[in-house]
Structures are given as structure tokens and as C-alpha cells.
Residue, then its C-alpha position, 0 to 999 in steps of 0.5 A: x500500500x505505500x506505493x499508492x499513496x502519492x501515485x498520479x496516472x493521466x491520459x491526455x493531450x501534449x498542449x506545447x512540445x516540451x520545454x527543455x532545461x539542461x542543468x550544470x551537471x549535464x542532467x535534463x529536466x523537461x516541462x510540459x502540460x497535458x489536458x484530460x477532457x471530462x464529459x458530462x450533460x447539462x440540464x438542456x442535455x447539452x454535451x459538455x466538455x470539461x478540460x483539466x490541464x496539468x502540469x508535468x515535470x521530468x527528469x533524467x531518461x525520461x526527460x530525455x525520452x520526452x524530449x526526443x518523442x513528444x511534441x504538442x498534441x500528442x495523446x501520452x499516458x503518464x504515471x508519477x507523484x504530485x509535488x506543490x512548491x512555491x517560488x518568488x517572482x522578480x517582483x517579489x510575489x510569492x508563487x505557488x505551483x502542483x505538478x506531476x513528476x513524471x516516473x512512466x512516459x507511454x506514447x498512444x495515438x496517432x496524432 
């Protein structure tokens, strides 16, 4: 039971290829964003779509293997953990962000 306790699987659509940062050390760490679509009817039966969109962070291999195969509007199914952290901008304001740091990168579709 411990490994299902901060465990995070989405399936969606790549919103912009990945942004690519190469640290000192030589290590790459890769962000990008997926959205997930939820359907459901409305009162008028209307088909809604609700879209979610998450942030994802990668590092090292996977970082790498994102780099090389994702590019925007790609369906991918990834497995990982949530984090939140905050940062400070240059303006002084205090930021705060939850991403999903990615453990699995599974390309599907087509697209």
C-alpha cells in the first residue's frame, strides 16, 4: 500500500512540445502540460466538455525520452507523484505551483 499513496496516472493531450532545461551537471529536466477532457450533460442535455490541464515535470531518461518523442498534441499516458512548491517572482510575489513528476512516459495515438 505505500506505493499508492502519492501515485498520479493521466491520459491526455501534449498542449506545447516540451520545454527543455539542461542543468550544470549535464542532467535534463523537461516541462510540459497535458489536458484530460471530462464529459458530462447539462440540464438542456447539452454535451459538455470539461478540460483539466496539468502540469508535468521530468527528469533524467525520461526527460530525455520526452524530449526526443513528444511534441504538442500528442495523446501520452503518464504515471508519477504530485509535488506543490512555491517560488518568488522578480517582483517579489510569492508563487505557488502542483505538478506531476513524471516516473512512466507511454506514447498512444496517432496524432
Amino acid at each position: 500500500m505505500n506505493t499508492l499513496k502519492n501515485k498520479v496516472q493521466l491520459i491526455g493531450n501534449l498542449g506545447q512540445n516540451p520545454e527543455i532545461i539542461e542543468m550544470d551537471s549535464g542532467r535534463k529536466l523537461a516541462k510540459f502540460s497535458i489536458a484530460t477532457n471530462d464529459y458530462y450533460y447539462n440540464k438542456q442535455g447539452d454535451k459538455i466538455t470539461d478540460t483539466q490541464w496539468h502540469n508535468l515535470v521530468a527528469w533524467g531518461k525520461t526527460a530525455e525520452i520526452a524530449e526526443k518523442f513528444l511534441e504538442k498534441g500528442k495523446e501520452i499516458a503518464i504515471e508519477g507523484k504530485l509535488t506543490s512548491r512555491s517560488y518568488e517572482t522578480k517582483e517579489g510575489e510569492k508563487r505557488y505551483i502542483t505538478e506531476v513528476v513524471c516516473n512512466e512516459i507511454l506514447m498512444l495515438g496517432n496524432k
